[in-house]
PyMOL CGO cylinders between C-alpha atoms (Angstrom):
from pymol import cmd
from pymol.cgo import CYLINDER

trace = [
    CYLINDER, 71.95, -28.67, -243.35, 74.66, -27.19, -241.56, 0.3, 1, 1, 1, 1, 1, 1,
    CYLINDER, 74.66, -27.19, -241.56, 78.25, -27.03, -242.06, 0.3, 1, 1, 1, 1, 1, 1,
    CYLINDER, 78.25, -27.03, -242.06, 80.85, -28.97, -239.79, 0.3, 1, 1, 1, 1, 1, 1,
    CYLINDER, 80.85, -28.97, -239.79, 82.59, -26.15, -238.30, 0.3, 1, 1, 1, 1, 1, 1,
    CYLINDER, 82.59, -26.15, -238.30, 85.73, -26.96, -236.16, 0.3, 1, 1, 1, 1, 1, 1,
    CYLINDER, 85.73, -26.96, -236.16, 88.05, -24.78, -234.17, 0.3, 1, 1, 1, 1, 1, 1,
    CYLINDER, 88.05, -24.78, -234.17, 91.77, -24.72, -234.94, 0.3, 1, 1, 1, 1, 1, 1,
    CYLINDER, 91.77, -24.72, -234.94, 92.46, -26.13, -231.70, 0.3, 1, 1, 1, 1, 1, 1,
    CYLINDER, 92.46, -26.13, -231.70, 90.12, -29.61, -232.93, 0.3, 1, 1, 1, 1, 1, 1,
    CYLINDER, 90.12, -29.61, -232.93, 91.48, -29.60, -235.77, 0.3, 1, 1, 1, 1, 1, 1,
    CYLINDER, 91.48, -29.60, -235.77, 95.22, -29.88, -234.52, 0.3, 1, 1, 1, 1, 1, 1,
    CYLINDER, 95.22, -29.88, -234.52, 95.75, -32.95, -232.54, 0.3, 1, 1, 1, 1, 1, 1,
    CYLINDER, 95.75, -32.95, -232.54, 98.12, -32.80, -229.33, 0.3, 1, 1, 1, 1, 1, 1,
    CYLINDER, 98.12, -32.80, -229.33, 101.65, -34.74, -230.19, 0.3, 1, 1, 1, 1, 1, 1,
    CYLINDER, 101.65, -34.74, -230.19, 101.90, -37.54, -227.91, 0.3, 1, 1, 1, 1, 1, 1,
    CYLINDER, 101.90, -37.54, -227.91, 105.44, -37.26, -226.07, 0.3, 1, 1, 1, 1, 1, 1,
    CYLINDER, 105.44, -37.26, -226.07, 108.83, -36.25, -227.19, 0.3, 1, 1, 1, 1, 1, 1,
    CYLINDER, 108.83, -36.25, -227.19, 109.81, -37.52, -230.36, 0.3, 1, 1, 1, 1, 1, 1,
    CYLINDER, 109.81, -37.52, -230.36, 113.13, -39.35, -230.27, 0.3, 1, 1, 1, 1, 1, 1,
    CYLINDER, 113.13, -39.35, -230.27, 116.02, -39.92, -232.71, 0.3, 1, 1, 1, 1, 1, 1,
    CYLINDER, 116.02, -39.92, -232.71, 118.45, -42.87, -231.36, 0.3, 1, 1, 1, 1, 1, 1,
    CYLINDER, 118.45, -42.87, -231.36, 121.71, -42.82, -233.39, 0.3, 1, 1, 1, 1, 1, 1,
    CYLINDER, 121.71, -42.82, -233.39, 125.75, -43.40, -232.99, 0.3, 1, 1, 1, 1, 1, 1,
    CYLINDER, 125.75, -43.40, -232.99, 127.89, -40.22, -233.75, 0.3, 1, 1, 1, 1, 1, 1,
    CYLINDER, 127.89, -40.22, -233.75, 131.40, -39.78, -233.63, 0.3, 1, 1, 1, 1, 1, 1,
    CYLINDER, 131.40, -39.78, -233.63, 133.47, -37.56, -231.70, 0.3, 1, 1, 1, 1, 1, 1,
    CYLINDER, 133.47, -37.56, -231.70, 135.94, -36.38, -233.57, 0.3, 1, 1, 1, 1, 1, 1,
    CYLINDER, 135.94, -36.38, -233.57, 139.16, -36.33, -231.85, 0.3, 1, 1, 1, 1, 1, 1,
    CYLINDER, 139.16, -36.33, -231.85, 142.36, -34.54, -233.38, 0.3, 1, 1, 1, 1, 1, 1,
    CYLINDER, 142.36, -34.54, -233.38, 145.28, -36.97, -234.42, 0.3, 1, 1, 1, 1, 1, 1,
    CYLINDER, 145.28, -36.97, -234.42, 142.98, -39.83, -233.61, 0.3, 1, 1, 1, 1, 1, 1,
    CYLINDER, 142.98, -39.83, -233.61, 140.74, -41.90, -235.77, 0.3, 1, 1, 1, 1, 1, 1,
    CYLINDER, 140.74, -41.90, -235.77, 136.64, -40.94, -234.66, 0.3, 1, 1, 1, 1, 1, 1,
    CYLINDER, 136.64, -40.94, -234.66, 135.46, -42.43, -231.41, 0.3, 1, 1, 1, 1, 1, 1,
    CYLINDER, 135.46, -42.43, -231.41, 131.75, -43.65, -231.79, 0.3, 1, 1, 1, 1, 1, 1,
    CYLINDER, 131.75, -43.65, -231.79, 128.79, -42.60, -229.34, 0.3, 1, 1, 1, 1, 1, 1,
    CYLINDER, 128.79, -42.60, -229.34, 125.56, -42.96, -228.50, 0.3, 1, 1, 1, 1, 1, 1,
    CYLINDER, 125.56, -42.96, -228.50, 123.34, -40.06, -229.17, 0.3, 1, 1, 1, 1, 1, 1,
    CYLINDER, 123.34, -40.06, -229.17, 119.90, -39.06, -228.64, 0.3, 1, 1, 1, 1, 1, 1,
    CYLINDER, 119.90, -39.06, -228.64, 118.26, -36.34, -230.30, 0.3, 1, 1, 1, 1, 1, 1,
    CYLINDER, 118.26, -36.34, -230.30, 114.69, -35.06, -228.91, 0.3, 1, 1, 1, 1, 1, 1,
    CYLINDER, 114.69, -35.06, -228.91, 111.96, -32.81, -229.94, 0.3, 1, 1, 1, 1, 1, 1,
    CYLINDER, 111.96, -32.81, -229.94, 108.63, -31.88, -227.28, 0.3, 1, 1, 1, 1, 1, 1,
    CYLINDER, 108.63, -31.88, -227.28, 106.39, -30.44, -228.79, 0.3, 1, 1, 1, 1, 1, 1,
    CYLINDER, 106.39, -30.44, -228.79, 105.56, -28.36, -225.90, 0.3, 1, 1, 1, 1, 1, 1,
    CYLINDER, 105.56, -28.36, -225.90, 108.80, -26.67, -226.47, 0.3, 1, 1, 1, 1, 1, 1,
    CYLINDER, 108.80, -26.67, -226.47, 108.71, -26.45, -230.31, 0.3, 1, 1, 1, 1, 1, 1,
    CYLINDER, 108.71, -26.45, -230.31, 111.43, -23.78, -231.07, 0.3, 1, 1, 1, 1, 1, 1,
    CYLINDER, 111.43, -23.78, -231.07, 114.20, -26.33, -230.32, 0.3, 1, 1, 1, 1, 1, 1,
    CYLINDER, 114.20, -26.33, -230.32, 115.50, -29.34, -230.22, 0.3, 1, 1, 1, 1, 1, 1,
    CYLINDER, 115.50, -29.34, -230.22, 118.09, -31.34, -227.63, 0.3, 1, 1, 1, 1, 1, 1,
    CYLINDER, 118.09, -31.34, -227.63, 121.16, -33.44, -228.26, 0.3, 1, 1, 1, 1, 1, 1,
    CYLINDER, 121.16, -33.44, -228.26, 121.74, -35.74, -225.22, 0.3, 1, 1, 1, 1, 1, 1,
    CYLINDER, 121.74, -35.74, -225.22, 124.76, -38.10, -224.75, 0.3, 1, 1, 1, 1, 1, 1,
    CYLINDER, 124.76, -38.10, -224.75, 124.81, -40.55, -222.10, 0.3, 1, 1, 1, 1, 1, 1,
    CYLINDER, 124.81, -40.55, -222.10, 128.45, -40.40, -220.16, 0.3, 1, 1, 1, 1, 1, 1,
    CYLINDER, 128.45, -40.40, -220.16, 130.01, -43.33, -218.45, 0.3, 1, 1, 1, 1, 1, 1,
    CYLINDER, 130.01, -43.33, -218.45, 128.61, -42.27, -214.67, 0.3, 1, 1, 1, 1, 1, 1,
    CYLINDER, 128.61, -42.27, -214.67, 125.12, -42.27, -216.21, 0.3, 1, 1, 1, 1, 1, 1,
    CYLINDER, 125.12, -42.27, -216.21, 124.63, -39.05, -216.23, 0.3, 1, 1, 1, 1, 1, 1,
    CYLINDER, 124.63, -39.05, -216.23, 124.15, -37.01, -220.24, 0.3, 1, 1, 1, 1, 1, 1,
    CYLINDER, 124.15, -37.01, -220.24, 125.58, -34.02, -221.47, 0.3, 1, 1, 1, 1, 1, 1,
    CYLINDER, 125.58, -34.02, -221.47, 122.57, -32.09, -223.22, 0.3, 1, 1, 1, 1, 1, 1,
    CYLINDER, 122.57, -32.09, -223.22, 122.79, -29.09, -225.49, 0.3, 1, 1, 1, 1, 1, 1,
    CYLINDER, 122.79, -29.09, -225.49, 119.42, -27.17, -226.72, 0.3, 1, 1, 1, 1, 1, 1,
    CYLINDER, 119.42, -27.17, -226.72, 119.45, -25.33, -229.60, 0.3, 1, 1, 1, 1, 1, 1,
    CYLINDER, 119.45, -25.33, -229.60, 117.31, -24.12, -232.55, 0.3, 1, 1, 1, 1, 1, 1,
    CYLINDER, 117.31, -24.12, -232.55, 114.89, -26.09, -234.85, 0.3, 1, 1, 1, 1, 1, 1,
    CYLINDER, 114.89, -26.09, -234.85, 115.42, -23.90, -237.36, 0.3, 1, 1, 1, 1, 1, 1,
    CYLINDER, 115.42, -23.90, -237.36, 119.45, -23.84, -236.60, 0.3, 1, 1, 1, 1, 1, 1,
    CYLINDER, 119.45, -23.84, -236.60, 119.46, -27.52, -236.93, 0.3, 1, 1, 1, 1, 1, 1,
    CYLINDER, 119.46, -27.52, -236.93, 117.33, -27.09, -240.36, 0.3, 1, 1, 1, 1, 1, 1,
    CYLINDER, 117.33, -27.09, -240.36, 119.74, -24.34, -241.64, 0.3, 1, 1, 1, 1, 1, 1,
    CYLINDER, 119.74, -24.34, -241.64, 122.97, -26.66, -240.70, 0.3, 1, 1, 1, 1, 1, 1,
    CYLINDER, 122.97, -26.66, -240.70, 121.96, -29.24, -242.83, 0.3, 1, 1, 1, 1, 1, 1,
    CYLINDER, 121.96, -29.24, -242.83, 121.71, -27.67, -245.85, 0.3, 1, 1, 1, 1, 1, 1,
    CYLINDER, 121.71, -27.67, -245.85, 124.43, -24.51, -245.36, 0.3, 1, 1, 1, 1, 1, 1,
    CYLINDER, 124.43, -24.51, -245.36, 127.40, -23.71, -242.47, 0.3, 1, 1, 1, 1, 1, 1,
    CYLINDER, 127.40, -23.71, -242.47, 124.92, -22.19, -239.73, 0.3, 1, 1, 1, 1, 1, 1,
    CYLINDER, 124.92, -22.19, -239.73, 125.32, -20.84, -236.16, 0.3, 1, 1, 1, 1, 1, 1,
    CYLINDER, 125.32, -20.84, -236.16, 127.85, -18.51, -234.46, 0.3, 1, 1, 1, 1, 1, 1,
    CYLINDER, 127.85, -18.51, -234.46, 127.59, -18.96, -230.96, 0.3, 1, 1, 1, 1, 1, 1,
    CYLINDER, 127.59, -18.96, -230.96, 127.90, -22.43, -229.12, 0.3, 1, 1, 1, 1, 1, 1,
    CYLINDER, 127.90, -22.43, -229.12, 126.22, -24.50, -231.59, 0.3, 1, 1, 1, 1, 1, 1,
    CYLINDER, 126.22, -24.50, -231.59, 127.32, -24.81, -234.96, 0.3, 1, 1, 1, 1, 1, 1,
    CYLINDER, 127.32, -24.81, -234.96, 126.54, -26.83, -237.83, 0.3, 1, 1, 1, 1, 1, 1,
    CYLINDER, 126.54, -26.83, -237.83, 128.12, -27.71, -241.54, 0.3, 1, 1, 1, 1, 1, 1,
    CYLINDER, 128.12, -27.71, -241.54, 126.26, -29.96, -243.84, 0.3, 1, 1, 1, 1, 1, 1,
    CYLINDER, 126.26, -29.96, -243.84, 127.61, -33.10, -245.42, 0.3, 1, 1, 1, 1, 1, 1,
    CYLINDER, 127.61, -33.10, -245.42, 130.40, -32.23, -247.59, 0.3, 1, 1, 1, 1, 1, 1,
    CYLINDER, 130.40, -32.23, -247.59, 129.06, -32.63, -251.38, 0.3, 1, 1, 1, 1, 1, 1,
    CYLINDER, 129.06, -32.63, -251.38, 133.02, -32.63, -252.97, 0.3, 1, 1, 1, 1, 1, 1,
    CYLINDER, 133.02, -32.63, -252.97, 134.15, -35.95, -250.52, 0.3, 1, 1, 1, 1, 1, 1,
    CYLINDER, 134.15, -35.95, -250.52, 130.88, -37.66, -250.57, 0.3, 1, 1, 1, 1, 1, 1,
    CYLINDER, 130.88, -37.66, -250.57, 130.84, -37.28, -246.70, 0.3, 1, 1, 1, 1, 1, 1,
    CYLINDER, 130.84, -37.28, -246.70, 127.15, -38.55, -245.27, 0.3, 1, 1, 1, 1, 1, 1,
    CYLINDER, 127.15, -38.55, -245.27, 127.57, -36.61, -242.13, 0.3, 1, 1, 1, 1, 1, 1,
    CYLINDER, 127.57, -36.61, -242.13, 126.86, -33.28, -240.79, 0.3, 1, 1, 1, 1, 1, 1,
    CYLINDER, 126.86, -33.28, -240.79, 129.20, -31.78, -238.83, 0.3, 1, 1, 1, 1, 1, 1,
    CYLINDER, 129.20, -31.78, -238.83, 128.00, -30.33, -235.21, 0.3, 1, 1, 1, 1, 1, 1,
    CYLINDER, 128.00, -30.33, -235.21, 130.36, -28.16, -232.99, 0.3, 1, 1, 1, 1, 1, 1,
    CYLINDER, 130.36, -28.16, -232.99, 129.65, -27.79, -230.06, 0.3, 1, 1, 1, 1, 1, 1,
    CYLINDER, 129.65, -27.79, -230.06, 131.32, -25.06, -227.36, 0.3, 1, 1, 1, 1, 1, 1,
    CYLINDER, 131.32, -25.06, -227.36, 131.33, -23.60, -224.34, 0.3, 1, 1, 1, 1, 1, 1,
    CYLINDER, 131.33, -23.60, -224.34, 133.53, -21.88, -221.71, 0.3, 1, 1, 1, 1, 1, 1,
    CYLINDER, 133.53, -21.88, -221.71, 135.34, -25.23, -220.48, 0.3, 1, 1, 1, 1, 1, 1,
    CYLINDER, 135.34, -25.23, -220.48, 135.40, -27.09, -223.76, 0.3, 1, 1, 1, 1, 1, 1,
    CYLINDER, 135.40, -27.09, -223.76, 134.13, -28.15, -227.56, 0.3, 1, 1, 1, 1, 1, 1,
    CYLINDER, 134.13, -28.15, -227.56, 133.26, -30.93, -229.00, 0.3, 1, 1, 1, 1, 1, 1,
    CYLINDER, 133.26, -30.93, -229.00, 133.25, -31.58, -233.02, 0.3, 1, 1, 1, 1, 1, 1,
    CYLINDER, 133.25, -31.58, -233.02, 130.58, -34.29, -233.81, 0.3, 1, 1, 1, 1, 1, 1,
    CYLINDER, 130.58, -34.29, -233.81, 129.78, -36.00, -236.73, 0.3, 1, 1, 1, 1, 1, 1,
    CYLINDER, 129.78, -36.00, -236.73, 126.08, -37.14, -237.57, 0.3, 1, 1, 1, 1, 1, 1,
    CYLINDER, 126.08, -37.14, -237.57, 125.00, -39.22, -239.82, 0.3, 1, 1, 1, 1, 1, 1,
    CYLINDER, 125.00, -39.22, -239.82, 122.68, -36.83, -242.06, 0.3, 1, 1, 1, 1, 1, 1,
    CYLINDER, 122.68, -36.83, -242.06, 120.17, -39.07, -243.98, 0.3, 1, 1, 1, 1, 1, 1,
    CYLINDER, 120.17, -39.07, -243.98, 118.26, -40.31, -240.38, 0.3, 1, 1, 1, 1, 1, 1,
    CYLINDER, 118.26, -40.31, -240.38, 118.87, -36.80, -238.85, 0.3, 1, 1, 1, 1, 1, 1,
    CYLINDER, 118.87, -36.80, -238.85, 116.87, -35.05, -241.87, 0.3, 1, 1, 1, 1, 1, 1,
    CYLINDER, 116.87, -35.05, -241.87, 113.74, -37.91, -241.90, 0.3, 1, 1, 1, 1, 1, 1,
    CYLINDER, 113.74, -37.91, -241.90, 113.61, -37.29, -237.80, 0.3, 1, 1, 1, 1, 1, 1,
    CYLINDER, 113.61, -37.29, -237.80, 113.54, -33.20, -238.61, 0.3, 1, 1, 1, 1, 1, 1,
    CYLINDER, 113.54, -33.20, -238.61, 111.07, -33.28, -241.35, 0.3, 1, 1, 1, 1, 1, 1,
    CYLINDER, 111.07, -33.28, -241.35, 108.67, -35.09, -238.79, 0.3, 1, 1, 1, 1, 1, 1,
    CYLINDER, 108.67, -35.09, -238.79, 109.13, -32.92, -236.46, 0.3, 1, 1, 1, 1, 1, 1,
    CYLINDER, 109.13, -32.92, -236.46, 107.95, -30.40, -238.90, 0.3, 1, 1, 1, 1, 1, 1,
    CYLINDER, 107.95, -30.40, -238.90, 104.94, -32.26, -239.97, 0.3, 1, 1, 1, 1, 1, 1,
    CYLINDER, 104.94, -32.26, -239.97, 103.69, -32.40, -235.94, 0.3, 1, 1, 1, 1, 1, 1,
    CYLINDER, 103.69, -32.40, -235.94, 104.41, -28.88, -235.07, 0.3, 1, 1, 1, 1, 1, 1,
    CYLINDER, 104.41, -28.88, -235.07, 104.97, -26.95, -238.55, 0.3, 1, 1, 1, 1, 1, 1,
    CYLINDER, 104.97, -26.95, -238.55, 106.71, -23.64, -239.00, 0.3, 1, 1, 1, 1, 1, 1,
    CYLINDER, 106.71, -23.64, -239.00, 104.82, -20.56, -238.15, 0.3, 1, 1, 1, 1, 1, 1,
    CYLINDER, 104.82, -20.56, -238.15, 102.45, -22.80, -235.67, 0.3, 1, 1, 1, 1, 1, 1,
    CYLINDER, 102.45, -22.80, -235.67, 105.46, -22.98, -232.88, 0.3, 1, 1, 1, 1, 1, 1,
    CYLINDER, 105.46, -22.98, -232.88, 103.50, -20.65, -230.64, 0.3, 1, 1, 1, 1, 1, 1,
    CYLINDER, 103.50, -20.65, -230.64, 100.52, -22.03, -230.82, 0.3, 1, 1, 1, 1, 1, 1,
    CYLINDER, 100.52, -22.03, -230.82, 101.57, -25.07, -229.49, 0.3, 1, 1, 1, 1, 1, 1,
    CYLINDER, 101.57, -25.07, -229.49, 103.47, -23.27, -226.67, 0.3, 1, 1, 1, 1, 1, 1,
    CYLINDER, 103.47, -23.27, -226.67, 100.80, -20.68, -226.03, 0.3, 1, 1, 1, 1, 1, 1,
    CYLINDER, 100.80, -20.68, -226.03, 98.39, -24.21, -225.90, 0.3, 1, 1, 1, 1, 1, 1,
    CYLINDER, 98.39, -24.21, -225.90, 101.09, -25.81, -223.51, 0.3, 1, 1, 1, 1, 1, 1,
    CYLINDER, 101.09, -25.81, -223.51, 101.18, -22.51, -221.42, 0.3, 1, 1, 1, 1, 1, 1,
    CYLINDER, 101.18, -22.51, -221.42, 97.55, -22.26, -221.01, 0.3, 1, 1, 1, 1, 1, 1,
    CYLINDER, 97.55, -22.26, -221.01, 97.21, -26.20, -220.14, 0.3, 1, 1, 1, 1, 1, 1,
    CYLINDER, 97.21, -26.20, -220.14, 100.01, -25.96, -217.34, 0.3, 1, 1, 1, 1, 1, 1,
    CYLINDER, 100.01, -25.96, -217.34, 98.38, -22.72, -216.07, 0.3, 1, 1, 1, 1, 1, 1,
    CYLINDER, 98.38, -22.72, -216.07, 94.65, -24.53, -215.54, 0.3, 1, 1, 1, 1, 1, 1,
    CYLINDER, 94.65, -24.53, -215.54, 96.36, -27.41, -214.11, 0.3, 1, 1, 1, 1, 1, 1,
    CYLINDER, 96.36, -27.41, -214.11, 98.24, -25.33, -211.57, 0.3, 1, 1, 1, 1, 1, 1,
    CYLINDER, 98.24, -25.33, -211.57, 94.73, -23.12, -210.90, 0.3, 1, 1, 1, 1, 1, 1,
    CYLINDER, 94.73, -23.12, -210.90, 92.96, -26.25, -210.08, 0.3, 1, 1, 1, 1, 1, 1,
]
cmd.load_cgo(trace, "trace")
Protein backbone atom coordinates (compact mmCIF):
# COMPACT_ATOMS: atom_id res chain seq x y z
CA UNK A 1 0.00 0.00 0.00
CA UNK A 2 1.20 3.23 -0.92
CA UNK A 3 0.52 6.61 0.23
CA UNK A 4 -1.44 9.27 -1.95
CA UNK A 5 1.19 11.74 -2.43
CA UNK A 6 0.18 15.08 -4.12
CA UNK A 7 2.16 18.10 -5.12
CA UNK A 8 1.31 21.53 -3.72
CA UNK A 9 0.43 22.65 -7.03
CA UNK A 10 -2.66 19.56 -7.05
CA UNK A 11 -3.47 20.27 -4.10
CA UNK A 12 -4.27 24.09 -4.71
CA UNK A 13 -6.95 24.52 -7.22
CA UNK A 14 -6.68 27.51 -9.85
CA UNK A 15 -9.43 30.40 -8.86
CA UNK A 16 -11.73 30.68 -11.64
CA UNK A 17 -11.84 34.52 -12.73
CA UNK A 18 -11.78 37.72 -10.83
CA UNK A 19 -13.81 37.78 -7.91
CA UNK A 20 -16.24 40.69 -7.84
CA UNK A 21 -17.85 42.86 -5.14
CA UNK A 22 -20.92 45.00 -6.69
CA UNK A 23 -21.94 47.72 -4.16
CA UNK A 24 -23.25 51.60 -3.97
CA UNK A 25 -20.78 54.02 -2.15
CA UNK A 26 -21.06 57.50 -1.56
CA UNK A 27 -18.99 60.27 -2.55
CA UNK A 28 -18.72 62.44 -0.05
CA UNK A 29 -19.00 65.91 -1.13
CA UNK A 30 -18.25 68.97 1.30
CA UNK A 31 -21.38 71.16 2.24
CA UNK A 32 -23.50 68.65 0.41
CA UNK A 33 -25.43 65.69 1.62
CA UNK A 34 -23.45 62.13 0.07
CA UNK A 35 -24.01 61.45 -3.59
CA UNK A 36 -24.49 57.59 -4.14
CA UNK A 37 -22.41 55.44 -6.76
CA UNK A 38 -21.93 52.44 -8.21
CA UNK A 39 -18.82 50.64 -7.30
CA UNK A 40 -17.04 47.61 -8.16
CA UNK A 41 -14.42 46.12 -6.24
CA UNK A 42 -12.18 43.19 -7.90
CA UNK A 43 -9.66 40.70 -6.87
CA UNK A 44 -7.57 38.22 -9.78
CA UNK A 45 -6.01 35.98 -8.39
CA UNK A 46 -3.29 36.13 -10.83
CA UNK A 47 -2.45 39.42 -9.34
CA UNK A 48 -2.96 38.54 -5.63
CA UNK A 49 -1.10 41.44 -3.82
CA UNK A 50 -3.97 43.84 -4.64
CA UNK A 51 -7.12 44.63 -5.19
CA UNK A 52 -9.07 47.34 -7.69
CA UNK A 53 -11.84 49.82 -7.03
CA UNK A 54 -13.58 50.66 -10.37
CA UNK A 55 -16.38 53.27 -10.84
CA UNK A 56 -18.23 53.48 -13.92
CA UNK A 57 -18.47 57.43 -15.12
CA UNK A 58 -21.28 58.81 -17.16
CA UNK A 59 -19.24 58.45 -20.78
CA UNK A 60 -18.82 54.75 -19.90
CA UNK A 61 -15.63 54.80 -19.24
CA UNK A 62 -14.35 53.82 -15.01
CA UNK A 63 -12.01 55.43 -12.90
CA UNK A 64 -9.87 52.48 -11.31
CA UNK A 65 -7.47 52.69 -8.40
CA UNK A 66 -5.17 49.50 -7.38
CA UNK A 67 -3.96 49.23 -4.19
CA UNK A 68 -2.92 46.73 -1.46
CA UNK A 69 -4.75 43.59 -0.13
CA UNK A 70 -3.24 43.92 2.87
CA UNK A 71 -3.87 47.98 2.86
CA UNK A 72 -7.47 47.31 2.33
CA UNK A 73 -7.27 44.59 5.35
CA UNK A 74 -5.37 47.10 7.62
CA UNK A 75 -8.08 50.03 6.75
CA UNK A 76 -10.76 48.18 8.02
CA UNK A 77 -9.77 47.56 11.23
CA UNK A 78 -7.22 50.79 11.95
CA UNK A 79 -6.51 54.40 9.89
CA UNK A 80 -4.02 52.84 7.18
CA UNK A 81 -2.12 54.22 4.13
CA UNK A 82 -0.07 57.40 3.47
CA UNK A 83 0.21 57.82 -0.02
CA UNK A 84 -2.82 57.94 -2.53
CA UNK A 85 -4.94 55.46 -0.92
CA UNK A 86 -6.11 55.74 2.42
CA UNK A 87 -8.43 54.05 4.57
CA UNK A 88 -10.32 54.63 8.20
CA UNK A 89 -12.53 51.99 9.58
CA UNK A 90 -16.12 52.43 10.60
CA UNK A 91 -16.28 54.80 13.37
CA UNK A 92 -17.11 52.63 16.67
CA UNK A 93 -18.24 56.11 18.88
CA UNK A 94 -21.18 57.17 15.97
CA UNK A 95 -22.16 53.73 15.06
CA UNK A 96 -21.04 54.58 11.44
CA UNK A 97 -21.23 51.13 9.14
CA UNK A 98 -18.86 52.52 6.64
CA UNK A 99 -15.25 52.67 6.00
CA UNK A 100 -13.93 55.58 4.87
CA UNK A 101 -11.59 55.44 1.52
CA UNK A 102 -9.57 58.54 0.30
CA UNK A 103 -8.51 58.54 -2.54
CA UNK A 104 -5.72 61.18 -4.23
CA UNK A 105 -3.74 62.07 -6.78
CA UNK A 106 -2.04 65.03 -8.53
CA UNK A 107 -5.39 66.49 -10.16
CA UNK A 108 -7.82 65.54 -7.43
CA UNK A 109 -9.30 63.33 -4.25
CA UNK A 110 -12.07 61.73 -3.65
CA UNK A 111 -13.46 60.76 0.04
CA UNK A 112 -15.66 57.57 -0.28
CA UNK A 113 -17.69 55.90 1.99
CA UNK A 114 -18.19 51.97 1.89
CA UNK A 115 -20.39 50.11 3.39
CA UNK A 116 -18.05 47.79 5.68
CA UNK A 117 -20.05 44.59 6.57
CA UNK A 118 -20.15 43.32 2.51
CA UNK A 119 -16.62 44.81 1.95
CA UNK A 120 -15.10 42.52 4.90
CA UNK A 121 -17.21 39.04 3.73
CA UNK A 122 -15.80 39.88 -0.08
CA UNK A 123 -12.01 40.32 1.62
CA UNK A 124 -12.11 37.34 3.80
CA UNK A 125 -12.86 35.27 0.52
CA UNK A 126 -10.43 36.58 -1.14
CA UNK A 127 -8.23 35.33 1.57
CA UNK A 128 -9.61 31.89 1.65
CA UNK A 129 -8.71 31.54 -2.46
CA UNK A 130 -5.31 32.99 -2.37
CA UNK A 131 -4.24 33.11 1.51
CA UNK A 132 -1.51 35.23 2.99
CA UNK A 133 1.99 34.10 2.56
CA UNK A 134 0.81 31.97 -0.74
CA UNK A 135 0.55 35.44 -2.94
CA UNK A 136 3.63 34.41 -4.89
CA UNK A 137 2.87 31.28 -5.55
CA UNK A 138 0.00 32.07 -7.34
CA UNK A 139 1.87 34.79 -9.30
CA UNK A 140 5.03 32.78 -9.78
CA UNK A 141 2.17 29.91 -11.13
CA UNK A 142 0.53 32.76 -13.32
CA UNK A 143 4.07 33.84 -14.55
CA UNK A 144 5.15 30.47 -15.52
CA UNK A 145 1.59 29.68 -17.30
CA UNK A 146 1.79 33.01 -19.45
CA UNK A 147 5.48 32.25 -20.21
CA UNK A 148 4.61 28.47 -21.77
CA UNK A 149 1.77 29.94 -23.51
CA UNK A 150 3.86 32.65 -25.14
CA UNK A 151 6.84 29.77 -25.88
CA UNK A 152 4.35 27.72 -27.69
Amino acid sequence: MHADRRTDEEEMPWPEGDILLDLTISLIVSGSRPMPLPARFIFDPRFPLAVVLEMPQADGSANRWSFGRDLLQAGLLRPSGEGDVRIWPPCRCSGRPHARILLRDAFASALLDVPVQPLWQWLQHTWRVVPRQEEARWSDRHITIEKLLSDS
